[in-house]
TIDREN-972225 format. One record per atom (N, C-alpha, C): x, y, z. Coordinates in pm, whole numbers, plus 50000, padded with zeros to 5 digits. Example, Ala and Ser with C-alpha at 12.3 -4.5 7.8 and 13.67 -1.06 7.14 Angstrom:
<rs>
513194943150780512304955050780513204967050780512854977550708513674989450714512905000350787
</rs>
This chain:
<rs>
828621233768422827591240368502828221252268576828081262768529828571277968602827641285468642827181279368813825991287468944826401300568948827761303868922828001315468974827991327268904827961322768747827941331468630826261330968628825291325168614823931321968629823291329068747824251325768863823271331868944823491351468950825011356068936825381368168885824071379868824823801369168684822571373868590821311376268660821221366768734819861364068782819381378368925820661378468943820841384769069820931403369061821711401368947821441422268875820181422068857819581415068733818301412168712817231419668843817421408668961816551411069041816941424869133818191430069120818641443769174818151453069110817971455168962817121463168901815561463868943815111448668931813431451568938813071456269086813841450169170813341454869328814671463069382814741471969303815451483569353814591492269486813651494269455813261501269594812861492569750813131484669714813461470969840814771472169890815551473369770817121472869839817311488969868816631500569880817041511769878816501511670035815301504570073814841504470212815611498770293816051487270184816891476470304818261486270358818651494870250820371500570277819501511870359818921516670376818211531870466818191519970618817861511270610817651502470759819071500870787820071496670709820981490170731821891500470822821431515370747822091524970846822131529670924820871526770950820041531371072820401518771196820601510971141820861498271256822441501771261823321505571202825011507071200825021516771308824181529971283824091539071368824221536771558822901529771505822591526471688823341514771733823681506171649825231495871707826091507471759826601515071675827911524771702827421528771852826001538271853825921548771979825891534472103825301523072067825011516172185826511512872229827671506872132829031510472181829611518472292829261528772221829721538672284829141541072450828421539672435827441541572632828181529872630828011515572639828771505372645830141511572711830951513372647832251517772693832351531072750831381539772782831681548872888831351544972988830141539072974830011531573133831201518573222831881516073102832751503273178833891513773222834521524673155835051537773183835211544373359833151546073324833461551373495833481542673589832871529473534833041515373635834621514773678835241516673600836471513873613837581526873672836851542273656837681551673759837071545573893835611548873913834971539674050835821532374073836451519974069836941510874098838381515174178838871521774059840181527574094840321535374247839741541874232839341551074325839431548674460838441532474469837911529074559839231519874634840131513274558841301510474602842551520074663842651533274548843721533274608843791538074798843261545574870843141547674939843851535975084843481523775031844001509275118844621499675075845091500874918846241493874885848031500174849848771491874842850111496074798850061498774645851111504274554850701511874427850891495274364851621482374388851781477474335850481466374335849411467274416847971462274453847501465374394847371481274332846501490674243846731486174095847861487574049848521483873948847701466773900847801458273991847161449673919846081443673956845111452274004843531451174078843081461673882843721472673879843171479273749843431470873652844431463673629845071453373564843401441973484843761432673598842321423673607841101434373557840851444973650839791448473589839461452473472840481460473393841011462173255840211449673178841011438673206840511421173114839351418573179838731418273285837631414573303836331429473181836861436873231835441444873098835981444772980837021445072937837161444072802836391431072694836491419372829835771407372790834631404772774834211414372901832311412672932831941422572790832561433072735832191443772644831661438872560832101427072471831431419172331830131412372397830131408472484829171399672555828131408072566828251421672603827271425372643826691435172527827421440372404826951444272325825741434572257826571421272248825691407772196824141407372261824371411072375823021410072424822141417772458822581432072407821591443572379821821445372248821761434572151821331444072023820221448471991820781458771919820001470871861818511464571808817091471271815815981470171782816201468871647817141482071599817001484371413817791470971373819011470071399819381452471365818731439671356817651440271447816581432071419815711433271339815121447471298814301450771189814521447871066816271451271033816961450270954817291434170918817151427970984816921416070974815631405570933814731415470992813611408770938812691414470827813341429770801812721437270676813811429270564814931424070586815911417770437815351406170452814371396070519813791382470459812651385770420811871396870434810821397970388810691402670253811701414970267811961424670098812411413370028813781412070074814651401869971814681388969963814791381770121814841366470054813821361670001812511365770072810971364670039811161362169863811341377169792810721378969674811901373569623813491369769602814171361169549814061352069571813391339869627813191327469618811861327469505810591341469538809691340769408810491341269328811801348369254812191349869134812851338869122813271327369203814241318969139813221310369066811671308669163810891304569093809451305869166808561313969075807821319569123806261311469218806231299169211805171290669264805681289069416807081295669448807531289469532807641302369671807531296569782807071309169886807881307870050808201316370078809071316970197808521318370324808781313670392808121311770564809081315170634809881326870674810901325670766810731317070946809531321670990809231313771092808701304971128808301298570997807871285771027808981273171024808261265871049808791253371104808501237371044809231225171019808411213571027808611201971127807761196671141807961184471270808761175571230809381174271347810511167971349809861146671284808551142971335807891131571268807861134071135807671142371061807861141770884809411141270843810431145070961811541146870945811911134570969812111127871052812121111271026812051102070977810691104870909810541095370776811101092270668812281100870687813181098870543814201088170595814241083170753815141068970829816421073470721817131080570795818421087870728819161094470870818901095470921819211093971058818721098371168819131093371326818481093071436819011102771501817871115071566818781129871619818541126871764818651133771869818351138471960817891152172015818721159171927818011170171920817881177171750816691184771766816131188471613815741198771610816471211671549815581222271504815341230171388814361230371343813381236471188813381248571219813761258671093813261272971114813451277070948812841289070858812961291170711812401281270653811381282770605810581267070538810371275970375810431267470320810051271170160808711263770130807721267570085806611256470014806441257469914805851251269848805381258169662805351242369607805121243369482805401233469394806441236469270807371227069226808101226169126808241218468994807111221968888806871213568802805411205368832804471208968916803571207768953803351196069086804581197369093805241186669224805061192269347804771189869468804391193769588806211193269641806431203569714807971210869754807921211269833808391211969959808891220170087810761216770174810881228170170812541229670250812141234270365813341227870450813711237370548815141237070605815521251170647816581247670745816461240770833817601230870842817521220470996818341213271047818511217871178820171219371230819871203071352820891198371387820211184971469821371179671510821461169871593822601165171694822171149171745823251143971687823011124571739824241126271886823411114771951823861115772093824491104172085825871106772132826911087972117826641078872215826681067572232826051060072388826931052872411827401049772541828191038372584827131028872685826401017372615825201014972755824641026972729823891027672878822931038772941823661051572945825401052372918825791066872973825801070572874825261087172798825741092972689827121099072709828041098072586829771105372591829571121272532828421120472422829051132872359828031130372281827921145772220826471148172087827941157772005826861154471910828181158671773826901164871667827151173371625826051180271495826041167171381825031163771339825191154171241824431162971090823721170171127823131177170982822901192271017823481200770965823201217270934823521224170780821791223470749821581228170557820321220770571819761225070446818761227770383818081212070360816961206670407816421193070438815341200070319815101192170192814141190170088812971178170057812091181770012810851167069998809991171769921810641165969810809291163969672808631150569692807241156369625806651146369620806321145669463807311129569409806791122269327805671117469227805511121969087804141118769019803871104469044804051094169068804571082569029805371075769150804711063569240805521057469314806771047569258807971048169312808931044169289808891028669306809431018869234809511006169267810520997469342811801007369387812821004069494812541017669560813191013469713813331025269839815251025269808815771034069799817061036769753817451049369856818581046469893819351052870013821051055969956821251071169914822061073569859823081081769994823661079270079823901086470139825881087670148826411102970189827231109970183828501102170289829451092470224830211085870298831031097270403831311109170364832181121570432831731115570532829781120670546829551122670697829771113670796829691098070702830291087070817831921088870856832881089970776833831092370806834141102770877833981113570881834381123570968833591120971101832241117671128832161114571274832091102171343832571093371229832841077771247831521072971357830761073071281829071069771274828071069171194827051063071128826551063571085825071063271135824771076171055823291082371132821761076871118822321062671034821161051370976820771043671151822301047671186822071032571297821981046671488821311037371575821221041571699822441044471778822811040171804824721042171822825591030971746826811029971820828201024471717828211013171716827251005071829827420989771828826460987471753825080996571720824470992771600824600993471454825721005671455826251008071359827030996471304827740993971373828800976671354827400964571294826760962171338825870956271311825100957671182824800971271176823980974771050824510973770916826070977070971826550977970843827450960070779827840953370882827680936970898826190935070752825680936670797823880929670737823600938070651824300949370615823210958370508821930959170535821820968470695820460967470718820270983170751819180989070697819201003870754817571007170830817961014670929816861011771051816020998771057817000987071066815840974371078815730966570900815580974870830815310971870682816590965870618816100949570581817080946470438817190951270331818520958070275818930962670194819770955970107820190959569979821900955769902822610963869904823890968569951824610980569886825210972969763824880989969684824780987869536826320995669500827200983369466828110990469406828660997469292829421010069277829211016969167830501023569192831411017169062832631023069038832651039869029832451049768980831911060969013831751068069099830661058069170830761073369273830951058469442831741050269439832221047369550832611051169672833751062669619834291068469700833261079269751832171081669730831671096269768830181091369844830041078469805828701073169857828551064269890827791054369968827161042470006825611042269969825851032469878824231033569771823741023469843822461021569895821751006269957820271008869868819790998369845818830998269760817830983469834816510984169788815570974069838815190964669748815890966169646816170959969510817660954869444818110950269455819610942569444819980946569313818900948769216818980949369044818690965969037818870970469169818500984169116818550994568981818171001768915819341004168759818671022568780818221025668909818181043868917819461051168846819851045868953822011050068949822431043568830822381044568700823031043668613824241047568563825221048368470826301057168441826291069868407824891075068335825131086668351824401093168443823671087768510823361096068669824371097168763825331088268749826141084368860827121100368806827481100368668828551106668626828091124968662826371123768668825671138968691826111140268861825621129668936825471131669025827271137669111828381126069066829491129369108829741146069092829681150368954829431170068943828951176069016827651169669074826941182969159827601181369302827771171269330828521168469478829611174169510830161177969367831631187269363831481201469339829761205769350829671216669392829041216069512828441210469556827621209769724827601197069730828121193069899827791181569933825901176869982825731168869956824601160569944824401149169970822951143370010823081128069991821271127569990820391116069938819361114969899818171103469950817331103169932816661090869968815231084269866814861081369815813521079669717813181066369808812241069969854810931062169946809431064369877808851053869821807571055269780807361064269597806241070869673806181086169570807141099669620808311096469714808761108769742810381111269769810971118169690812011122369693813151135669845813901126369901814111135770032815661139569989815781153269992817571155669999817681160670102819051160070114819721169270235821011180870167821511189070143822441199170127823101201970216824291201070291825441203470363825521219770352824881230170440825311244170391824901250770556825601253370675825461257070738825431271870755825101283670632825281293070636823561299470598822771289870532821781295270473820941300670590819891311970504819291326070558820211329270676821471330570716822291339470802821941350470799821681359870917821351370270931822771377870850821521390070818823021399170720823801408470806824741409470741826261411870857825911432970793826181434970921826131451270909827311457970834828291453370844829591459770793829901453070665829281441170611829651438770478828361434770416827961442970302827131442570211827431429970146828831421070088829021413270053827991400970027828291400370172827791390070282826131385570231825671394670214823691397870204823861392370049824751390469979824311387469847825211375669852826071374769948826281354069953825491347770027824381352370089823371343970115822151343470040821991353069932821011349569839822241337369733823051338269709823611326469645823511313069692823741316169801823071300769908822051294569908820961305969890819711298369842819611297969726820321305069612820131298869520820771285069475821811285169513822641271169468822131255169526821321259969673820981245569722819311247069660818811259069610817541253869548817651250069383819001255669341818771251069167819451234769204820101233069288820651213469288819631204269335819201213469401817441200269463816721199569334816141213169242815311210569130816221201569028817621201669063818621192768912818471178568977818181177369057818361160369090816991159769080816241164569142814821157269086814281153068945814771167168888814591161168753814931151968694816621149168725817531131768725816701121068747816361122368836815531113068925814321112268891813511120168877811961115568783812071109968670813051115168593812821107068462812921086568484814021086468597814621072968571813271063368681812531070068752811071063568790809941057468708
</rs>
């Protein structure tokens, strides 16, 4: 499987047909470089005369060696505030430029990756549909970039969605830790499934030594004691294969989804994006590990604007490859 030779093609392709999209987008892009630069510049003349002012205003009542490091400090104090404060007057055209490249480009490349399918940059989904996949418990949750459409006449929707589990000791919370940032998916199924199957990404338990099935760590100890996920009896289903990369629990002990050669598809794609899955009912939920998708595009590298159309392409061609895995074996 070569995304990167595929998506390459796909991607001249679409540089040819919407050439006068990208000719607007690079006329914005300069126009926003421009007014970054001039806003710089006032930026640093003003910290300039802030800083003869300053001078000024000392030497008169200090010794030269007072002056020396009163300009000193003040030197590091604006040099510091300078990024800060560029950050927070950016430029109008940077924003335009930002929101004319999801409209020109990501908009109509998600139509070309596949055309039923449609981009929402500001929309959103509730965090209650986000739940329902009992894959884990956030505290805090936020949706933004939604995709809708259908795929194969299947009802679709993505979104970005970034979220944070809160650790508990008792009543005191210690610490919130990011537990998911990438691309949250939900097909809906021709055909209800006859096990609820919970494929999920051992990394993420290991690296924040938690698991996001359970409420905190003493439930975690517990849950994972009983093979129980939110409350629900389960089996974990063992599978030489993909062991190391997953914890399979199933509502069916005889499960046979995960076969050998799903197991052998699935280990591949995980070794191009991490992932983990859920089939509840008639409906299929992924998650994609990609904390970079729709990133605003970077002014100084053009690069950049075409590794985030790869981003969406790579976590939308692995959601349509597992579904398809996965419908057939329903």
């Amino acid at each position: 499987m070569n995304l990167e030779n595929n998506f390459n093609e796909l991607y001249n392709n679409f540089l040819i047909e919407y050439k006068s999209s990208f000719d607007e987008i690079a006329d914005q892009r300069l126009k926003a470089l421009y007014e970054n630069k001039k806003n710089k510049i006032i930026v640093r003349n003003v910290e300039i005369l802030l800083l003869i002012v300053l001078i000024f205003s000392f030497i008169n009542n200090k010794t030269a060696g007072e002056i020396t490091v009163a300009i000193f400090m003040i030197y590091i104090m604006l040099s510091l505030t300078f990024p800060i404060i560029i950050v927070m007057f950016k430029n109008n055209s940077y924003r335009e430029y930002d929101t004319i490249y999801k409209e020109k480009i990501t908009r109509n490349f998600i139509r070309y990756i596949c055309p039923t399918l449609e981009y929402y940059p500001n929309d959103y989904i509730e965090y209650n549909d986000y739940k329902n996949i009992a894959i884990e418990n956030c505290i805090n949750f936020y949706s933004k970039n939604v995709i809708k459409g259908t795929y194969k006449n299947n009802r679709f929707i993505a979104s970005k969605i970034h979220s944070q589990y809160t650790h508990y000791d008792g009543p005191i919370e210690l610490k919130r830790t990011r537990s998911f940032n990438g691309l949250y998916v939900k097909f809906e199924l021709s055909k209800n499934s006859n096990v609820d199957l919970f494929v999920k990404a051992k990394s993420q338990l290991n690296d924040k030594l938690y698991d996001t099935f359970a409420l905190d760590f003493n439930h975690l100890m517990q849950s994972e004691k009983n093979n129980t996920i939110s409350g629900y009896k389960f089996s974990l289903i063992e599978n030489d294969q993909l062991n190391n990369i997953f914890s399979i629990y199933s509502s069916n002990p005889n499960c046979e989804i995960i076969d050998q050669e799903i197991s052998s598809i699935l280990r591949e794609l995980y070794n191009i994006q991490e992932f983990e899955f859920v089939i509840k009912k008639n409906y299929l939920y992924i998650r994609l590990w990609n904390g970079y998708l729709f990133s605003e595009p970077a002014l100084k590298n053009e690069e950049f604007a075409k590794k985030i159309l790869y981003d969406i392409y790579k976590t939308i061609y692995l959601s349509f490859y597992i579904f398809d895995i996965i419908e057939k074996k329903i």
